[in-house]
N, C-alpha and C positions, 0 to 999 in steps of 0.2 A: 197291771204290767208285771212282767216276770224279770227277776234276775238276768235272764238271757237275754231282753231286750232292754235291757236298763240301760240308757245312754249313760248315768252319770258316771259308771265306775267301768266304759268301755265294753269292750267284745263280750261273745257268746260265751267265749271259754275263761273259766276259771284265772283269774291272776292269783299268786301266791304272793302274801303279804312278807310269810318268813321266807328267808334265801335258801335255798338249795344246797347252801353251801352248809359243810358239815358244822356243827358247832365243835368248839374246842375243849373236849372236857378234862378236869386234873383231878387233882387229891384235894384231899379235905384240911392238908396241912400246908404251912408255906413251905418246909424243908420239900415236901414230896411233889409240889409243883414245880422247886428250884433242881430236883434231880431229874425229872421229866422232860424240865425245860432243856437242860443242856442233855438228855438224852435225845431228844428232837433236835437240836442243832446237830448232834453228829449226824444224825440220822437227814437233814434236810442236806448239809455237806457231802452226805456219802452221794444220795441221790442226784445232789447237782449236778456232779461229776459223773455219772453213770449218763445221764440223760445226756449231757454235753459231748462224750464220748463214745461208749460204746451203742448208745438206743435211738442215737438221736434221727437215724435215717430213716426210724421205724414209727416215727412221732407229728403231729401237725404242731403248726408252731405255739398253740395251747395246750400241749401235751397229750392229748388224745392219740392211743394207738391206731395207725391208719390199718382200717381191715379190708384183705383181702378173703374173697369166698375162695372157699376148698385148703387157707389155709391151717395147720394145726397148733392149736395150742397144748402145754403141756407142762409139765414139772422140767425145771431144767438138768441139763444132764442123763438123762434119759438115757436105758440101756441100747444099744446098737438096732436091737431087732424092734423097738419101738420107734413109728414116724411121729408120734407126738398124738395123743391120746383124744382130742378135740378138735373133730374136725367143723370147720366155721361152714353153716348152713345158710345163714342170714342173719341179715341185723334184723333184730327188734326193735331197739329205740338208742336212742341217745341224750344225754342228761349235763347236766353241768359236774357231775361226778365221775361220768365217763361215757364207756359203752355198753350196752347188755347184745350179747350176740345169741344165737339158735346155733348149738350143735350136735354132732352126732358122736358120742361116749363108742369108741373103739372098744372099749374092757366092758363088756356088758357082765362080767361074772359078779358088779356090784350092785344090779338090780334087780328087783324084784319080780317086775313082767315087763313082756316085750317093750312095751311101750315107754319106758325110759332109759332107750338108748336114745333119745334125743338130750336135751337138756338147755339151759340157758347159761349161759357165762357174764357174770358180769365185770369188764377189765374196764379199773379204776384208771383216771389218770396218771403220767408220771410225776407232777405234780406234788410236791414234797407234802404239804397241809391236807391233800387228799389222800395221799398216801398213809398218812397220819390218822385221819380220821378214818380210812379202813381199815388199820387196824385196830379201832377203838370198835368198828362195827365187829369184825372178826370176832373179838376178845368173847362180843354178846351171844354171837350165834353158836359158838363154841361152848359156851354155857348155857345156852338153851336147848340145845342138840346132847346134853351131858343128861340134863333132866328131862329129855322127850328122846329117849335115841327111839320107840318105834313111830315118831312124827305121829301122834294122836292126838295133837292139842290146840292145833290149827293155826302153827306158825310155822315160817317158811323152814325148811330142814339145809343145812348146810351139806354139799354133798362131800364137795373137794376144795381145797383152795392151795394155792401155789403164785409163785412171784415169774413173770415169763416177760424178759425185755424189760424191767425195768418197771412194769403194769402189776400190781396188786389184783389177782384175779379169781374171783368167788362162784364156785358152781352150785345151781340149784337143781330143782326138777322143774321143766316146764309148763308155766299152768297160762290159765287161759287169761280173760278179760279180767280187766277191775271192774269191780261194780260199777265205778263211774262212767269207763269208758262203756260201759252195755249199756246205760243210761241212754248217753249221750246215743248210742246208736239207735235204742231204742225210744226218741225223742224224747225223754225224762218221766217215761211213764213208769208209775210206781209199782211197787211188786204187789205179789197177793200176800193177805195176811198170814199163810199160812208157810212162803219163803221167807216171808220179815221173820217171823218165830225159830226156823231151822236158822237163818244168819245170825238172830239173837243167839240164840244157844251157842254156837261157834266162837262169835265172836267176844262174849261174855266167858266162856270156858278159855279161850286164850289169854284173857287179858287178867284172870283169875290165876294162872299159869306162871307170867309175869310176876305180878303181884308177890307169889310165890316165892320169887327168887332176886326176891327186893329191885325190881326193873321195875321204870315208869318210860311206856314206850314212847312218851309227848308229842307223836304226829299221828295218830288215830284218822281217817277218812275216808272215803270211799275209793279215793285213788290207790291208795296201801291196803285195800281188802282186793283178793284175787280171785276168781273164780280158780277151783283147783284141777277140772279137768279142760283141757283142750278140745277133744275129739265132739263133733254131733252133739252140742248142747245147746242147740239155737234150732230154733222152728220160725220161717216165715212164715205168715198169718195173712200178712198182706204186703202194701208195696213202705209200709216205713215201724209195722208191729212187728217185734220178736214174740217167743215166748220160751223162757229158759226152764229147761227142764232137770238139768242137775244143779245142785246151789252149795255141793259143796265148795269151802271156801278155805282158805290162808292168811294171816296176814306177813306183809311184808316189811320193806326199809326200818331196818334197827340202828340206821347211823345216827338217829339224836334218842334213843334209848338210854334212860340215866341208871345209875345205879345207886340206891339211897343213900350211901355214904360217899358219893361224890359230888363234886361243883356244881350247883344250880343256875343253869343259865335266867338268865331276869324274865324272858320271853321264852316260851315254850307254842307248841301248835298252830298250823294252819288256821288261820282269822277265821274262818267260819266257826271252825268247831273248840273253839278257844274257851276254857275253861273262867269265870268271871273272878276267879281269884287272880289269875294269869294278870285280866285285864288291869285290875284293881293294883296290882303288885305288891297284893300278901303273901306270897311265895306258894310252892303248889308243891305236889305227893301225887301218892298216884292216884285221892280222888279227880284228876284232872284226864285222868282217863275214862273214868264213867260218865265225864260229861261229854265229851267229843261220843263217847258209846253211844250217850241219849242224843246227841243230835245226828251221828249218821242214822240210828234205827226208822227217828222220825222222815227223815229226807228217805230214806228206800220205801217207808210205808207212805209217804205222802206225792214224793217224784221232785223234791225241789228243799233246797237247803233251806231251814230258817231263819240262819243269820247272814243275809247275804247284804254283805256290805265288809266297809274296810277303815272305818273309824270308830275309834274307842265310845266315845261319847251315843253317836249314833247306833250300837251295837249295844252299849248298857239301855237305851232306850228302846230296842224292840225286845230285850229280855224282858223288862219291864210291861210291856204292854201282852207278853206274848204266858209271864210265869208271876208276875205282880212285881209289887217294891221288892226293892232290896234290903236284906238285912240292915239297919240302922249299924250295928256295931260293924259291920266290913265294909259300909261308908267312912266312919270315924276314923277304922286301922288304915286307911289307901292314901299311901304313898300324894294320890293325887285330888286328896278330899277338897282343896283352897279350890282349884279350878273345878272343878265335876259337881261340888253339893253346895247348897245353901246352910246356911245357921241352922234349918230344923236338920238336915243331912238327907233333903231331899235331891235329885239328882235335877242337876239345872238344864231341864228340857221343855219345849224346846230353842229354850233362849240361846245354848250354849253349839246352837246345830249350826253346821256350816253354809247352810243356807237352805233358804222357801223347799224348793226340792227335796231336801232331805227330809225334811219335816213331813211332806206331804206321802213319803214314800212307804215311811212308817204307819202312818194312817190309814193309808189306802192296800199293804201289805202283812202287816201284822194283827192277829187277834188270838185271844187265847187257846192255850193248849187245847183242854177240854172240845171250845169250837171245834177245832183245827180236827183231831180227830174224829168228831161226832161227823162231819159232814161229809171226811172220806167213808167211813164205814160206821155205820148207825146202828149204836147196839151192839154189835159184835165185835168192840176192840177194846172195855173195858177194862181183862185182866194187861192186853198191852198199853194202857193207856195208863192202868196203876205202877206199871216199870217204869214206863220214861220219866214219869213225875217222881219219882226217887232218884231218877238218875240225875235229873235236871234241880236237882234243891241248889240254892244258891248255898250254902253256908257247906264248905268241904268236909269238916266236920260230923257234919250230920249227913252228907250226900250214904248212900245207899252202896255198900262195898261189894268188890266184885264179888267174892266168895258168897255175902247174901244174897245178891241176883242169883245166883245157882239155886236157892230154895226160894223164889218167886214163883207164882203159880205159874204164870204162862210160861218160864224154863219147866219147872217141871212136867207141867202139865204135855210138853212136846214126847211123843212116844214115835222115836226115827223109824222103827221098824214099820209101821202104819204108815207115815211120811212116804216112806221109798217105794211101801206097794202101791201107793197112790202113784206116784210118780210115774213110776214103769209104766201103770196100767195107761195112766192118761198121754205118757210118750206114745205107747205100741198105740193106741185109737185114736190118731193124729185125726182132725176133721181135713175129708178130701180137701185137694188144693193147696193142702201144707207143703210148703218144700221145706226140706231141712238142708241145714248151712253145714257144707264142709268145708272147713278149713283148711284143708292143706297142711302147709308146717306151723304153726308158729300165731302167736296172738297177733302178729304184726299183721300177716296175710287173714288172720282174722276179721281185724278193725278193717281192713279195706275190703275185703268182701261184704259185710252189713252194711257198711256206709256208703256204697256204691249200686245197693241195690235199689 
């Protein structure tokens, strides 16, 4: 039985265990959380009053900007002969954070080829704490875009930002699917070895990047990994097979992005891909991103999460069966060693599971790594098979750093210029009866043309 039909933990589609909602981040001092604090009170006062008065017509009663298509968004006050710079194409999606809309960039003199006079916008609620918390994401992109101004390092590039009605609103370049959502379209079948490799390298070069600039981005997953082009990178094969021919990629949401000398929230990432110090609560760095690293790698090269589930207990028990014991000394340090181990510091499974079912679920769904990989691809995924297992060490300490995955063989070993002649050649000698998938505008019109086919 697969995660997608698991009755016990509900639907097909993913639940998120953390909320959506931004975390709160401060200073490392009490003086500079207590000047924050009452910086944020003027700042939620000001916005009350804005939203109560001058925005309020333009608002749903949870503060969400109501959009209209063909309207413009833009910097306020704008010169005469500008009707507002963003014109509204479509919605994309919509979030507990706000809207992401599709437009079309009037000023094209800030891009580089045609094709990014579209663009995505994303207008945050008015929402005083969301407001807040955008500009905690802001502050990131802004410093990311300082150390990547020509966007080579495979995270999202900030284009424009501006405050319009009272909405905190953030422009990117419009990119295509997440990984997940092609998953899902492409019923969770897994990539070829040889896209797992080009997204390793991406995805690894990004998060080395981070690293860089003392950011730990703590929600790593395939939802937050984008494909970076839109146009023709889907081939139907048949009536429920893709097959993706460009891979490159971006990652995206920098709203719970830490920076090392600021507030550590207690819980950090999406419960799949949740780092076991996280779980443990010995506090976490950014090797807590090499380990959400090694559990997306394995799900794109396998087609299915390894930790699918949403209790602690439950969750150190298929790491366990899937990577061995746990460290004896990060049993001893956890927060929640009385309840979780026994006197030797073993982990109390499966006495301590919330029931027969769960027990059974681990049994009959997890086996180890080494398995796990040998039987997708036999023989041939050894040097990717010696990354994950550095990525996945329990002990953070010792976990395998971003910077050293860049001199791992299988990063190395990736030569892009080889990759892409491959690519071309095998897009242009589509096997007859391929259709390929155009999208139209927009990832939104994307996900419903594959899923409808």
């Amino acid at each position: 039985m697969s995660y997608h039909d698991r009755p016990a933990h509900g639907s097909s589609k993913r639940r998120r265990e953390k909320s959506d909602e931004y975390p709160q981040s401060s200073g490392s001092s009490k003086s500079s959380r207590v000047r924050k604090d009452r910086g944020r009170r003027h700042d939620r006062d000001r916005d009350r009053d804005r939203a109560s008065d001058t925005h309020a017509s333009y608002d749903t009663a949870d503060g969400h900007y109501i959009i209209n298509l063909g309207e413009a968004l833009g910097h306020p006050n704008p010169p005469k002969r500008d009707k507002g710079r963003y014109k509204i194409l479509d919605i994309l999606g919509e979030g507990t954070f706000g809207k992401v809309v599709e437009c079309f960039d009037r000023d094209r003199t800030h891009w580089n080829r045609a094709a990014h006079h579209r663009v995505a916008v994303k207008v945050i609620k008015s929402v005083p704490k969301y407001r807040d918390a955008a500009k905690i994401e802001l502050r990131v992109l802004k410093t990311l875009k300082q150390g990547d101004p020509h966007a080579k390092c495979h995270c999202v590039h900030l284009r424009d930002s501006f405050d319009f009605r009272g909405h905190i609103c953030m422009v990117f370049d419009l990119l295509g699917l997440s990984l997940f959502d092609y998953m899902k379209a492409n019923s969770f079948r897994p990539f070829e070895l040889r896209q797992v490799q080009h997204f390793s390298v991406q995805l690894l070069e990004a998060i080395d990047f981070l690293h860089r600039h003392r950011l730990t981005h703590t929600d790593l997953k395939p939802e937050n990994i984008m494909l970076a082009e839109v146009p023709d990178n889907c081939y139907k094969v048949s009536r429920d097979k893709l097959v993706l021919t460009k891979t490159d990629i971006q990652v995206i949401d920098f709203g719970s992005a830490t920076y090392d000398d600021e507030h550590h929230t207690s819980v950090v990432s999406t419960r799949h891909y949740r780092a076991p110090e996280v779980i443990l609560a010995l506090g976490w760095s950014h090797p807590c991103d090499l380990w959400s690293a090694g559990c997306i790698l394995m799900e794109l090269f396998a087609g299915d999460a390894m930790f699918q589930t949403h209790d602690d207990i439950e969750h150190l028990a298929m790491m366990e069966v899937i990577l061995g014991v746990l460290p004896e000394k990060m049993a001893m340090k956890s927060k929640f060693r009385r309840d979780s181990f026994d006197a030797n510091w073993r982990l109390l499974w499966p006495s301590k599971a919330k029931n027969d079912r769960s027990v059974r679920f681990v049994q009959d769904n997890c086996k180890p790594l080494r398995r796990m990989v040998s039987e997708r691809n036999k023989g041939r995924a050894d040097p990717f098979l010696d990354l994950v297992e550095k990525l996945l060490i329990y002990d953070p300490g010792e976990r395998i750093s971003a910077k050293g995955t860049l001199e791992f063989p299988f990063i190395r070993s990736f030569d892009i210029a080889k990759y892409y002649a491959e690519s071309k050649s095998g897009a242009t000698a589509s096997p007859e009866g391929v259709v390929p998938i155009r999208p139209g505008s927009g990832a939104k019109v994307m996900i419903n043309h594959i899923t409808s086919l």
